[in-house]
C-alpha distance (Angstrom), angle and dihedral (degrees) to the residues before:
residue distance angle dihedral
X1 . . .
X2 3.82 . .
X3 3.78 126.4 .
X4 3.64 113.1 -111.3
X5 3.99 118.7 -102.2
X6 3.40 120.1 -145.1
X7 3.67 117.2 -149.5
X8 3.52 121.5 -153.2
X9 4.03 128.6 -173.4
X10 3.53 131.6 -159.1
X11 3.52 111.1 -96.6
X12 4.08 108.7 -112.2
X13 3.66 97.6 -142.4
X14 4.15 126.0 -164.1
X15 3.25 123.3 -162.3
X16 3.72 124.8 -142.4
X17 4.09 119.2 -148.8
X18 3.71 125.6 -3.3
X19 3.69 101.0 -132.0
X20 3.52 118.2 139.8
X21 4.31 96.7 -74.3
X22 3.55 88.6 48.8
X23 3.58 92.9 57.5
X24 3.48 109.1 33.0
X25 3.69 102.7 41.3
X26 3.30 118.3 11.4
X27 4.16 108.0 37.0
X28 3.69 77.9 48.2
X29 3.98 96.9 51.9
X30 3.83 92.3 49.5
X31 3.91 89.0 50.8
X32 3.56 92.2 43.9
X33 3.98 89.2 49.6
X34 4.04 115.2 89.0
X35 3.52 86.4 -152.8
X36 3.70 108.1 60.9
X37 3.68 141.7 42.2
X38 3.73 130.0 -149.4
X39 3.50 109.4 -137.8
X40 3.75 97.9 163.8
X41 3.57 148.8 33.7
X42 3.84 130.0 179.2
X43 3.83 125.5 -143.7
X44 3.71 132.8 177.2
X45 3.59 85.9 -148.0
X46 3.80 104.8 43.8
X47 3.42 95.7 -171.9
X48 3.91 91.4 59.8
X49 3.79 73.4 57.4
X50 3.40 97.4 52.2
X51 4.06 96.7 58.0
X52 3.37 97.9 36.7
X53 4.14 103.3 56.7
X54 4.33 95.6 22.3
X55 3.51 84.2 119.7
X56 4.21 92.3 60.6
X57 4.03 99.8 72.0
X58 3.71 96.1 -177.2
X59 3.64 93.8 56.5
X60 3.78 128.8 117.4
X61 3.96 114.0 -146.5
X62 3.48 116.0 -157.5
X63 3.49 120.3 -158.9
X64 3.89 102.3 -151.8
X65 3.78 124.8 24.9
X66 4.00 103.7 -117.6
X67 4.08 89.5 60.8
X68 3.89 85.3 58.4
X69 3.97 93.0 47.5
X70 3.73 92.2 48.3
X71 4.24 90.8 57.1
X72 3.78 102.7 105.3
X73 3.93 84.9 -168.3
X74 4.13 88.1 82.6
X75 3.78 121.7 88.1
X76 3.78 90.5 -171.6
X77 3.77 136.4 19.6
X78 3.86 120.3 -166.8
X79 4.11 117.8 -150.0
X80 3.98 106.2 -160.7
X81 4.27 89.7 -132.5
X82 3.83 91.2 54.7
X83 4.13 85.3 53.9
X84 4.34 84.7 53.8
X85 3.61 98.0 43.2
């Protein structure tokens, strides 16, 4: 009999809003984190989007937040008023 594996996958994270939270503390946790990836981030200004994350090639940029929520490629998506409370 073989031992059971357990298989685990980088969370795919998306990011919803790029208010201030959003970008200094929680795009920057997932980066920092060797176990996830952020993949996506949703702005309803997507070329606030745009500037801010250029320098992340494989992200997607999403210019309204239900086209993010609908992408069955995340594991975990972040809303900045569940962060407050």
């Amino acid at each position: 009999m073989q031992p059971s594996q357990t298989v685990y996958q980088t969370p795919r994270w998306g990011v919803l809003n790029v208010a201030n939270i959003g970008v200094k503390r929680v795009i920057p946790a997932i980066l920092a984190s060797p176990g996830a990836k952020l993949v996506a981030v949703a702005s309803r200004n997507i070329q606030r989007g745009k500037e801010k994350f250029a320098h992340l090639a494989d992200l997607s940029l999403y210019g309204d937040y239900e086209s993010l929520l609908r992408d069955q490629d995340l594991r975990g998506k972040v809303r900045e008023d569940q962060l407050l409370g």
